[in-house]
C-alpha positions in Angstrom: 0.0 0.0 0.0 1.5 3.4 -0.8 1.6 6.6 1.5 -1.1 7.9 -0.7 -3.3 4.8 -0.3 -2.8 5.2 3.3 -3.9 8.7 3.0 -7.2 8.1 1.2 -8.1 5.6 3.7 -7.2 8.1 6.3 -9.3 10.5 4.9 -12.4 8.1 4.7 -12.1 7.3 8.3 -12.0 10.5 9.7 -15.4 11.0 7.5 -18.5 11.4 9.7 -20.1 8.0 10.3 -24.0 8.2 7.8 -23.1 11.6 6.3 -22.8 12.6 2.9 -19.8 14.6 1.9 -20.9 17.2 -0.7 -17.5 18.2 -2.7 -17.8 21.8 -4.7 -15.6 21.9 -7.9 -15.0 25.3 -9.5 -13.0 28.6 -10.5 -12.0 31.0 -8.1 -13.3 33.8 -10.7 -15.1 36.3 -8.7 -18.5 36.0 -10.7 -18.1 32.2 -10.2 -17.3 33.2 -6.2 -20.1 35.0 -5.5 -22.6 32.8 -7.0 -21.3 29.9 -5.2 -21.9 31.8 -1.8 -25.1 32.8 -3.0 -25.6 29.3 -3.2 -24.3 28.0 -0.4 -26.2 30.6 1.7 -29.7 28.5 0.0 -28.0 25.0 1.1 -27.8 26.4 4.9 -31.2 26.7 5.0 -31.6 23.1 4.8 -28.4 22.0 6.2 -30.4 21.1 9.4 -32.8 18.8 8.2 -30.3 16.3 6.4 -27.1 15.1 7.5 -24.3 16.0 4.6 -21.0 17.8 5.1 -20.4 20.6 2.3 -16.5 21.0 1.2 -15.6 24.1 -0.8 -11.8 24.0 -1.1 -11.4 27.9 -2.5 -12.8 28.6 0.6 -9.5 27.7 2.9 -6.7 29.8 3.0 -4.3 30.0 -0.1 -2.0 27.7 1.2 -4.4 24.6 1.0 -2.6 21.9 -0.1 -3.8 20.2 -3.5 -3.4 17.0 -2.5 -5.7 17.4 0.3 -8.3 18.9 -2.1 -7.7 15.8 -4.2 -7.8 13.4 -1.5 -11.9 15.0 -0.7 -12.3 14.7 -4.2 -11.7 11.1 -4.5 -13.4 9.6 -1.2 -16.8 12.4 -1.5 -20.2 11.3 -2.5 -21.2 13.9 -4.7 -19.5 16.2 -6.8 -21.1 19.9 -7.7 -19.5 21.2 -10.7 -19.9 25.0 -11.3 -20.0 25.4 -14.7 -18.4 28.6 -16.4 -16.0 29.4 -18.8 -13.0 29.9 -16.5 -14.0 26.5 -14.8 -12.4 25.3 -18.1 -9.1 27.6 -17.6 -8.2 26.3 -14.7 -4.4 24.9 -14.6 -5.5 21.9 -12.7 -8.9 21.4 -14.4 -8.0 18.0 -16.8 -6.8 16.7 -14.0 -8.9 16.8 -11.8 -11.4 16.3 -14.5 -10.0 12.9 -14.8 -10.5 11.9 -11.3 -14.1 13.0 -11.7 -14.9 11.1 -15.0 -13.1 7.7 -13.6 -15.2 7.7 -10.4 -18.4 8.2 -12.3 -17.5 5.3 -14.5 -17.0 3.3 -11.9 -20.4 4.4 -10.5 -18.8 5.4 -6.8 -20.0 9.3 -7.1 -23.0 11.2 -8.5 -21.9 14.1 -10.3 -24.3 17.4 -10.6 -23.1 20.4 -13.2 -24.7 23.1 -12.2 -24.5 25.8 -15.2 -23.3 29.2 -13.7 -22.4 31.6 -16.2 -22.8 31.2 -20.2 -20.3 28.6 -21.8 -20.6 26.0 -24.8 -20.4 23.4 -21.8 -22.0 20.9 -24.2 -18.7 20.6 -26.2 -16.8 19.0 -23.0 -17.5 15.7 -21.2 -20.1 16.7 -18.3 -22.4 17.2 -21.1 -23.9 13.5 -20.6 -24.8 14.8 -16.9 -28.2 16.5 -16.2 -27.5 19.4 -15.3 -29.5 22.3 -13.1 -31.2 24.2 -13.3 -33.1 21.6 -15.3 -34.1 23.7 -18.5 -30.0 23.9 -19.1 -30.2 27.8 -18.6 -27.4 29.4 -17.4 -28.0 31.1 -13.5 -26.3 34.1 -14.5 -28.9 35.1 -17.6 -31.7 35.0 -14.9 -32.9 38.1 -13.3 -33.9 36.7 -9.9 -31.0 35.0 -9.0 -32.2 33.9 -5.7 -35.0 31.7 -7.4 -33.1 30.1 -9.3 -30.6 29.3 -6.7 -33.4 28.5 -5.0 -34.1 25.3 -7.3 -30.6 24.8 -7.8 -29.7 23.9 -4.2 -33.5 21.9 -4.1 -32.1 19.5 -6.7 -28.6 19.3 -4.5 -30.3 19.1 -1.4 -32.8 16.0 -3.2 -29.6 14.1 -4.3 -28.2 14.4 -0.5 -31.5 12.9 0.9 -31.0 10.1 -2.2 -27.3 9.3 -1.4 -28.1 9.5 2.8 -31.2 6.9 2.1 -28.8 4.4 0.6 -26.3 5.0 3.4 -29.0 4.0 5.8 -29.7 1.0 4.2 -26.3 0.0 4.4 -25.2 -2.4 7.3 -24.1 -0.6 10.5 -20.9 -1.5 11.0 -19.6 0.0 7.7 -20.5 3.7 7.1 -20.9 2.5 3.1 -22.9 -0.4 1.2 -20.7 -3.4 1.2 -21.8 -3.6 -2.5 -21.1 -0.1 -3.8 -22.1 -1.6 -7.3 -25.1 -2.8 -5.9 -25.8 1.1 -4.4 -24.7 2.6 -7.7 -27.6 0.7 -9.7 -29.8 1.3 -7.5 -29.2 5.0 -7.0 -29.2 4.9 -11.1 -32.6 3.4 -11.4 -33.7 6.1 -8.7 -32.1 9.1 -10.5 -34.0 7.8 -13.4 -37.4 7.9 -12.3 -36.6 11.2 -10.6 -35.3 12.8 -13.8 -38.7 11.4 -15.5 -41.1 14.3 -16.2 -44.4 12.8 -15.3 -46.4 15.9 -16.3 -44.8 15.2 -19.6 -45.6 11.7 -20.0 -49.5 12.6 -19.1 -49.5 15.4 -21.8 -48.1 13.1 -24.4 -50.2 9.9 -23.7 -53.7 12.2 -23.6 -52.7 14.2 -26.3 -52.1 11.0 -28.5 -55.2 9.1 -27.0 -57.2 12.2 -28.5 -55.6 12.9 -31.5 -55.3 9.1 -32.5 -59.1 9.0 -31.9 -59.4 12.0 -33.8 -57.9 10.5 -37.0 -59.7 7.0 -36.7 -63.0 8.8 -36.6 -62.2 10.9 -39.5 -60.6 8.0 -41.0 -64.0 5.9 -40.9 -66.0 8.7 -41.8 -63.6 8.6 -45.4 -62.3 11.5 -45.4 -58.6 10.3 -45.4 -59.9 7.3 -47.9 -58.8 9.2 -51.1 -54.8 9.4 -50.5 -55.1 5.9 -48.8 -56.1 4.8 -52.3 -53.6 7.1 -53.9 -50.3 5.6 -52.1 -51.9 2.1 -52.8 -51.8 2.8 -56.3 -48.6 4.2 -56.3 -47.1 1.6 -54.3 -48.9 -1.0 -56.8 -47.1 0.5 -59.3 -43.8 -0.4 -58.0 -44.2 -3.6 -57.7 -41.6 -6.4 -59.2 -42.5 -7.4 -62.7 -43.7 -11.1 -62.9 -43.5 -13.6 -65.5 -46.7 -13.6 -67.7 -49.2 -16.7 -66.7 -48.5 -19.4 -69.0 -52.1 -21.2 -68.2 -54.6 -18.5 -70.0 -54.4 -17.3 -73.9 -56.4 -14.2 -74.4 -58.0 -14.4 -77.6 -59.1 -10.0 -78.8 -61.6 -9.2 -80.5 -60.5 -6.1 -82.2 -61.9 -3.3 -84.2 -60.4 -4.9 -87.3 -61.8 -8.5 -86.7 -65.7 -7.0 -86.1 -65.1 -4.9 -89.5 -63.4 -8.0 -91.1 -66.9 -10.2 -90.8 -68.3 -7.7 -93.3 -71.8 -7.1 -93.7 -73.1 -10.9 -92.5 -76.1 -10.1 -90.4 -74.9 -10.3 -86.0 -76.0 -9.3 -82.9 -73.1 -7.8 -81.1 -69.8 -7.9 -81.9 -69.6 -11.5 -83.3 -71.4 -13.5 -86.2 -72.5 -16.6 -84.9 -70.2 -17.7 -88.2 -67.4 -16.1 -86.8 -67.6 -17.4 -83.1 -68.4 -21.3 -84.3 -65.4 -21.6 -86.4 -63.0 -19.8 -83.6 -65.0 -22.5 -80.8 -64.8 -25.1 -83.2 -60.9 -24.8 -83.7 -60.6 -24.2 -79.8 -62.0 -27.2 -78.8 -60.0 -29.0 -81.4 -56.9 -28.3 -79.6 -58.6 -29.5 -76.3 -58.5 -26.2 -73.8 -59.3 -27.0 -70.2 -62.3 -24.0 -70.0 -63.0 -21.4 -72.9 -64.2 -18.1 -70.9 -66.8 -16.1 -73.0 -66.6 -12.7 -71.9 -68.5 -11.8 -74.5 -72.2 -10.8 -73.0 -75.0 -12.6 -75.4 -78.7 -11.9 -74.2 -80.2 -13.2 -77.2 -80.7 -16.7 -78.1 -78.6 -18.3 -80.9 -80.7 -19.6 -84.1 -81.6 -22.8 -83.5 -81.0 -23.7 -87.3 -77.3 -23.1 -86.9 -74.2 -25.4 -85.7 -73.6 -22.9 -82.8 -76.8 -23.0 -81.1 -76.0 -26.7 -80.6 -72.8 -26.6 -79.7 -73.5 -24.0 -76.7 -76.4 -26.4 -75.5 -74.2 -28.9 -75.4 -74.0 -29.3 -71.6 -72.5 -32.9 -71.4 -68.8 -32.6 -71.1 -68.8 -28.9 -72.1 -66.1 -26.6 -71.5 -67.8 -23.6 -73.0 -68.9 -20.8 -70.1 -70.7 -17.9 -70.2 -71.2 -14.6 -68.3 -73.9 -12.0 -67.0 -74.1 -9.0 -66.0 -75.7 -8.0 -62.5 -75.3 -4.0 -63.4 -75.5 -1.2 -60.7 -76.5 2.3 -61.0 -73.0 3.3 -59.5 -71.2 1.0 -62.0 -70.3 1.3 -66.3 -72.6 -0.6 -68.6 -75.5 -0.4 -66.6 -78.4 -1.9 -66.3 -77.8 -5.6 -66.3 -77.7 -7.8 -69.0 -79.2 -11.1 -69.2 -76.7 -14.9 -69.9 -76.8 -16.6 -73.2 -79.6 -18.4 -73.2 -78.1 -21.8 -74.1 -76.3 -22.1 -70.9 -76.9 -23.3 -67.7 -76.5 -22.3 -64.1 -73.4 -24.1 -63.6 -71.5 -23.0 -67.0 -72.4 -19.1 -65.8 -70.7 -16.2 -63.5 -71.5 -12.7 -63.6 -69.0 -10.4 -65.0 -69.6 -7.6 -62.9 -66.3 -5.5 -61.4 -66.4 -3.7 -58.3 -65.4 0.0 -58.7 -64.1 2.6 -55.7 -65.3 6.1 -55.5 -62.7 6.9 -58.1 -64.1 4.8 -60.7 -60.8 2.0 -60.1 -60.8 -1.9 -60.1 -59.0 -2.7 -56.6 -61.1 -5.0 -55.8 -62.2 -8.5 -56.6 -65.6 -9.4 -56.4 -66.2 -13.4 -55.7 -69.8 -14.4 -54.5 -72.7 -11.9 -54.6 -75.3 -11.7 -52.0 -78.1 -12.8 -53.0 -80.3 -9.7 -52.1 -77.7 -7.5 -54.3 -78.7 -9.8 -57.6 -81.2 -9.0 -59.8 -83.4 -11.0 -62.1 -80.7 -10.4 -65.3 -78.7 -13.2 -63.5 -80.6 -15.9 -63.9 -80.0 -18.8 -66.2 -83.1 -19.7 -68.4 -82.8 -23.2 -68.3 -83.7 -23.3 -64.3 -84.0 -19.6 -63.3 -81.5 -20.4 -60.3 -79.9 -17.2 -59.3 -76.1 -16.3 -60.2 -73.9 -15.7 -57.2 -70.4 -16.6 -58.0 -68.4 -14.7 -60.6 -66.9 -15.6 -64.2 -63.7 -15.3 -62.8 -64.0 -17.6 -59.8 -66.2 -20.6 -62.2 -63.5 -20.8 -64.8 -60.8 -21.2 -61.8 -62.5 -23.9 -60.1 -63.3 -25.8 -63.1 -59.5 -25.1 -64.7 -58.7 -26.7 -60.5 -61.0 -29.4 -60.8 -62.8 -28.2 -57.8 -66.4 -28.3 -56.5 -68.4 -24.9 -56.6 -70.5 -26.4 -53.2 -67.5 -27.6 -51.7 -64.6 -24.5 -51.7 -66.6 -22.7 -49.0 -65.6 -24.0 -45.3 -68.2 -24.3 -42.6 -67.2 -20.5 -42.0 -68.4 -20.2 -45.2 -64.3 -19.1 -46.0 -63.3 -19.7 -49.7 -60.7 -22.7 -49.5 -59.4 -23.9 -52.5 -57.2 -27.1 -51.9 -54.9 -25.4 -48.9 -55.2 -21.6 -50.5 -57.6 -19.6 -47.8 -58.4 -16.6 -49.6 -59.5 -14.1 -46.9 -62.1 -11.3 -47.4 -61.9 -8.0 -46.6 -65.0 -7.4 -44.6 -66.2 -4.9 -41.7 -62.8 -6.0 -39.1 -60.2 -6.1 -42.2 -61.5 -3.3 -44.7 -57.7 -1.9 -44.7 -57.8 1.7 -46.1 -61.6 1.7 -47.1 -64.3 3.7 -45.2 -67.2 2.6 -43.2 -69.4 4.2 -46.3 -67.8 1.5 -48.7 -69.8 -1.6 -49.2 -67.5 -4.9 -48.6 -71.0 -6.8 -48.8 -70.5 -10.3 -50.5 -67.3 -12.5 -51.0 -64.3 -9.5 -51.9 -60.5 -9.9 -52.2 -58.0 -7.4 -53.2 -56.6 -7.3 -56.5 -53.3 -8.0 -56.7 -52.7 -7.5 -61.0 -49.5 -9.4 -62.3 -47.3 -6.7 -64.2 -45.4 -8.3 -67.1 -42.8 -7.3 -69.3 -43.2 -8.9 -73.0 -40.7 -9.0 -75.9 -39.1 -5.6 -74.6 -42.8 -4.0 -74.4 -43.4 -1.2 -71.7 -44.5 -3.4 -68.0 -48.0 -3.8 -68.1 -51.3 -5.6 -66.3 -51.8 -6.0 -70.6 -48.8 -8.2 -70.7 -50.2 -10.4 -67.9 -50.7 -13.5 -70.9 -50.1 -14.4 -73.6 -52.8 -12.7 -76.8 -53.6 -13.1 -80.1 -56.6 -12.1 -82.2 -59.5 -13.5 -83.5 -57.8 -12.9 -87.2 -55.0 -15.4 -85.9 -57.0 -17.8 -84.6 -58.8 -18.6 -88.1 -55.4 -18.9 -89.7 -54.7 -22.2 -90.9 -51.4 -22.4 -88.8 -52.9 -21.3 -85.4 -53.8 -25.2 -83.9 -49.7 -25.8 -84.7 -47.9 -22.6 -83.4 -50.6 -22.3 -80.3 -51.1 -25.8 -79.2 -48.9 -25.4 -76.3 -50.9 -22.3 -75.3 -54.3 -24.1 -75.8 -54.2 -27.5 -74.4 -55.0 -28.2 -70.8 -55.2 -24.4 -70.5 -57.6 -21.3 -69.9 -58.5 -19.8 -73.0 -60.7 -16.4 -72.9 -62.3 -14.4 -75.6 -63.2 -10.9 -75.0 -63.7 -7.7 -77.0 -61.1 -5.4 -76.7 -63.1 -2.5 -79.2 -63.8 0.9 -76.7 -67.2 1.1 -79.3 -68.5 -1.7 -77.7 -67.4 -2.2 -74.0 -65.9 1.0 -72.1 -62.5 0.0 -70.8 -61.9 -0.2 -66.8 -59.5 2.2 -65.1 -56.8 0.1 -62.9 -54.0 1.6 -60.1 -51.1 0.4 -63.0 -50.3 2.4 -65.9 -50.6 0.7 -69.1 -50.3 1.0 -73.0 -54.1 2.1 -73.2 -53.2 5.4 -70.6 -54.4 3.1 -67.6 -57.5 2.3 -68.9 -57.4 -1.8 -70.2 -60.4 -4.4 -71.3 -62.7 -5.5 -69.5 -61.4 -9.4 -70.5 -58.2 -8.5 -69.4 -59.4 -7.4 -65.8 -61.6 -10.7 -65.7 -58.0 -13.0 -66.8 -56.0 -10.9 -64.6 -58.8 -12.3 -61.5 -58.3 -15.6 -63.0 -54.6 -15.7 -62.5 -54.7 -14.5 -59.5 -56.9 -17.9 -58.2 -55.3 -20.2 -59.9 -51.3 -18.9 -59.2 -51.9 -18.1 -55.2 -53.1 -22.1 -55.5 -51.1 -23.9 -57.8 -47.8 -21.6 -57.4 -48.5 -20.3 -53.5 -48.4 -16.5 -55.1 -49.0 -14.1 -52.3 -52.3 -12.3 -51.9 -52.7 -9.1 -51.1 -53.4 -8.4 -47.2 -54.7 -6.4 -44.8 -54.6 -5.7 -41.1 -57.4 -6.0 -38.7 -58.8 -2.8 -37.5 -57.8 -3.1 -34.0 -54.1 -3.9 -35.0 -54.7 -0.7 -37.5 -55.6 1.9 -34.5 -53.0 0.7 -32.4 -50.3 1.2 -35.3 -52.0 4.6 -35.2 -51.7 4.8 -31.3 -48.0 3.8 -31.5 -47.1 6.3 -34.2 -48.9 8.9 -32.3 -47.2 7.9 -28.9 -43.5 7.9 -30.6 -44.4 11.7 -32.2 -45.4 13.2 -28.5 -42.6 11.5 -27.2 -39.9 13.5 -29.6 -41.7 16.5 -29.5 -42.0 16.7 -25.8 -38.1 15.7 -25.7 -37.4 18.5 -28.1 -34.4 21.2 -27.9 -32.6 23.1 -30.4 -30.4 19.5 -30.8 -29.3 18.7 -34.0 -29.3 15.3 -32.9 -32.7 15.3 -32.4 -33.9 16.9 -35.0 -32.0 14.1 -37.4 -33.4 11.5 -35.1 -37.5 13.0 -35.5 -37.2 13.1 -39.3 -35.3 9.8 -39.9 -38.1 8.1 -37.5 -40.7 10.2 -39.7 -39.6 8.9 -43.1 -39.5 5.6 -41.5 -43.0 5.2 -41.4 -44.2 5.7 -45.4 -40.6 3.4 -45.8 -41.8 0.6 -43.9 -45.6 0.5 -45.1 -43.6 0.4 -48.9 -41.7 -2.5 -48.0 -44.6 -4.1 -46.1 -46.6 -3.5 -49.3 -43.8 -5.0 -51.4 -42.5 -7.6 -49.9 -44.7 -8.7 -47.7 -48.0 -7.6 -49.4 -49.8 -6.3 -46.6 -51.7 -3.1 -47.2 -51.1 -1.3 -44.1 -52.0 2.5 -42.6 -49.2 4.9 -43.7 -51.4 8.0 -44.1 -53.2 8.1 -40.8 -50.1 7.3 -38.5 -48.5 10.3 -40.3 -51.3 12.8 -39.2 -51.2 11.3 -35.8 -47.2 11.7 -35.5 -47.7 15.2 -36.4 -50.6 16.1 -34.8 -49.7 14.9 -31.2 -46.2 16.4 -32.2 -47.3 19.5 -32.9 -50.4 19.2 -30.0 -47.9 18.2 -27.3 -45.0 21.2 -28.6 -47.8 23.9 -28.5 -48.4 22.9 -25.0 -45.2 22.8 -24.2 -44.4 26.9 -25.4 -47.9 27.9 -24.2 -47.8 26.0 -20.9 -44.6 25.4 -19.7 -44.3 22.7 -16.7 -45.8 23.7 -13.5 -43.4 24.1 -10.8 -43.8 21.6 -7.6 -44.6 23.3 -4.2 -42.1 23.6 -1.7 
């Protein structure tokens, strides 16, 4: 042990058994002097109540040795460091500086800057500390002095009581914890909840229970529905291009094929010539299901080959569509099914449109109150309830119409649960929207083909009806026929309006109907055959609290705000983190979630709690 081992220990013993020794670091500057006997004058007042021992070394005479200084330094409890800009002059201030830092780190003192006169302490190392007063103003830019001394020696005399409590606890016959790691955790954990401003917490919890409220309600009511729609489609539109579905062969009926048939006597945009020689040479190559998206409410003449061939029920892949029709909707009112069919070999055709006139939806089963009498099929006048789309998938799956839908009455095809969005999942659609029957989301395959511009077009493989009556089509499209999904649909403007999608496309957005109805198809037939995701959303209860959460973590930053670059780097990478992570969830994931309303919440409560904070500032605790 050396002499100044020996000395330490010397010191500690002569310390007064369960008393706190205060030690007083600063410069002997004679603004810093008289504010520290300002401020000791306030710790006087409550010297008697608590048992501490205050040691100001400028105080003894000039010839106060610095080793004895030191020696206090070392073995006291707390150490007050008077912050100023001479403090920082001082010939012995790095080392002594040292000492300071290395007890801290080894959690054997509490250290307390207390900011005197106006400085850039922040730049040195007591800036980790918190400092008093607590609103990091300097003492000497108030005007009442004695006030703020007043809180200053408060916050001293509070960390004396702290210290003394821990003391007590102690064992008797040692004047210290046997575990001083032990004390310094706990004295850490206690500092903590005393440096917590509860007032603060309160105002940022009720301000982002109200404002998160505030934008559910006004979220349900659909007021924030139009940009929820808007990011959906723009995050739609960056979605990876996908390999064009090799199982369906769109087959166009053009402008140029309907004035190619000449003058031949039709009613609509085929000749029932014209459409037996294209079934004929389909069903030649042996398709799995020929989709007619071609809406015939007349009934063929019974003197021709086609009228026969569409009755042909037994072993017929031939299926046909209505058209239910709503006032709200293109194309309306409905229009009746080819009479030829029956109820089995028909879907309704009918898309679902949003406010804004898009197809996001996918419409699977009907209720049967929403029908009308257009759906029906003549043969047996049963009502229509499940879509073009979802027959030609179950028949292309071999699967059951009566048997897909699970006692929950859930639409199960082999293991592929296709959820609805319904009244507890309607992800960014209002209560106003109707989510009545059997509805998915969209998810459109974008495709790139032979170098084209990506598209929800490219989705399959097409031809026209001009190359299906070549002479070479049953040899260059065999592979695309047999065993697969072939539909036919008209892709002429004069005689079905085109749909509006989220994607951008060669038509300016606007694409077929029959393309819509294939890219439905794929969708059933890839999430089972190929496990393709489908497009997801939360419930509404995980929704609001994602709201909550983002409302919570924009109160909390404001309410912690200071002019600190720091911080303000830290609130707006944690702002662009939010329409970030909904992108990737969208992407990668496929799960619509909220990014809109957890913005308005961060920013609300942010900007709810901040106002408080300037126009209220935190009320000060009685004496």
């Amino acid at each position: 042990m050396t002499q100044e081992d020996a000395e330490i220990i010397q010191v500690q013993q002569n310390k007064v058994p369960n008393q706190v020794e205060v030690f007083f670091y600063y410069s002997d500057n004679n603004e810093d002097e008289k504010l520290r006997e300002q401020l000791a004058k306030q710790l006087n007042i409550s010297k008697s109540q608590i048992s501490a021992n205050y040691y100001y070394p400028r105080e003894v005479s000039g010839g106060t040795d610095k080793q004895i200084i030191e020696k206090h330094l070392i073995t006291s409890d707390l150490i007050v460091v008077l912050i100023s800009a001479d403090l920082f002059n001082l010939e012995d201030y790095e080392h002594y500086k040292k000492l300071i830092l290395e007890r801290k780190e080894k959690n054997q003192v509490i250290v307390i800057p207390v900011l005197l006169r106006s400085c850039d302490w922040e730049s040195t190392n007591f800036k980790d500390f918190q400092p008093l007063p607590k609103n990091k103003r300097f003492v000497a830019e108030y005007g009442d002095i004695d006030k703020v001394l007043t809180e200053v020696a408060k916050g001293i005399t509070d960390a004396v009581k702290e210290i003394y409590g821990l003391i007590e606890e102690a064992p008797k016959s040692s004047p210290f914890p046997e575990n001083p790691q032990e004390q310094s955790q706990t004295a850490k954990i206690t500092r903590l909840l005393n440096s917590i401003s509860w007032y603060g917490v309160r105002n940022v919890f009720l301000n982002s229970m109200w404002i998160s409220l505030l934008v559910i309600f006004v979220r349900f009511m659909g007021l924030i529905e139009p940009s929820e729609l808007w990011l959906f489609d723009n995050m739609m539109r960056f979605k990876r291009p996908e390999d064009p579905d090799k199982k369906i062969l769109i087959i166009q009926v053009t402008p140029e094929d309907i004035r190619n048939q000449g003058t031949k006597p039709r009613q609509g945009s085929l000749t029932d010539d014209t459409l037996f020689n294209i079934l004929s040479i389909l069903l030649k190559i042996q398709p799995k299901v020929i989709g007619l998206d071609i809406h015939r409410d007349f009934e063929t003449n019974k003197t021709t080959p086609l009228s026969n061939l569409l009755k042909d029920n037994k072993n017929n892949t031939i299926f046909g569509a209505c058209y239910v029709g709503d006032e709200t909707q293109q194309n309306s009112p409905g229009v009746e099914p080819p009479p030829e069919f029956i109820n089995n070999r028909l879907g309704f055709s009918d898309f679902l449109l949003d406010k804004d006139s898009i197809v996001r939806r996918h419409l699977l089963r009907m209720d049967k109150d929403r029908n009308s009498s257009f759906c029906r099929s003549k043969s047996d006048n049963e009502l229509i309830t499940n879509a073009f789309s979802l027959k030609l998938a179950l028949h292309f799956l071999n699967q059951s119409e009566e048997k897909v839908f699970n006692q929950e009455n859930f639409l199960q095809i082999d293991k592929t649960l296709f959820e609805p969005i319904h009244a507890d999942y309607r992800g960014g659609y209002s209560m106003f929207t109707d989510l009545n029957g059997y509805q998915i989301l969209l998810n459109y395959r974008i495709s790139c083909i032979n170098g084209d511009t990506c598209s929800p077009e490219n989705f399959a493989t097409k031809v026209t009806v001009a190359d299906v009556l070549k002479a070479d089509f049953p040899i260059r499209y065999k592979e695309f026929v047999k065993d697969k999904i072939v539909l036919i649909g008209v892709t002429d403007s004069t005689y079905e309006a085109p749909w509006t999608t989220p994607l951008y496309s060669e038509s300016h957005r606007q694409i077929p109907g029959v393309m819509i109805q294939g890219q439905m198809i794929s969708q059933l037939i890839s999430a089972v055959l190929y496990n393709r995701p489908l497009l997801q959303v939360w419930s509404i209860w995980l929704e609001m609290s994602w709201i909550f959460a983002w409302s919570l973590i924009g109160g909390t930053l404001f309410q912690s705000y200071r002019i600190n670059r720091r911080l303000t780097v830290l609130g707006v990478i944690v702002f662009f983190s939010l329409p970030f992570s909904c992108y990737i969830m969208f992407i990668f994931a496929l799960i619509w979630i909220p990014c809109i309303p957890p913005i308005l919440s961060f920013l609300g409560t942010g900007g709810m709690v901040l106002l408080l904070k300037l126009k209220f500032p935190k009320p000060q605790k009685s004496s």
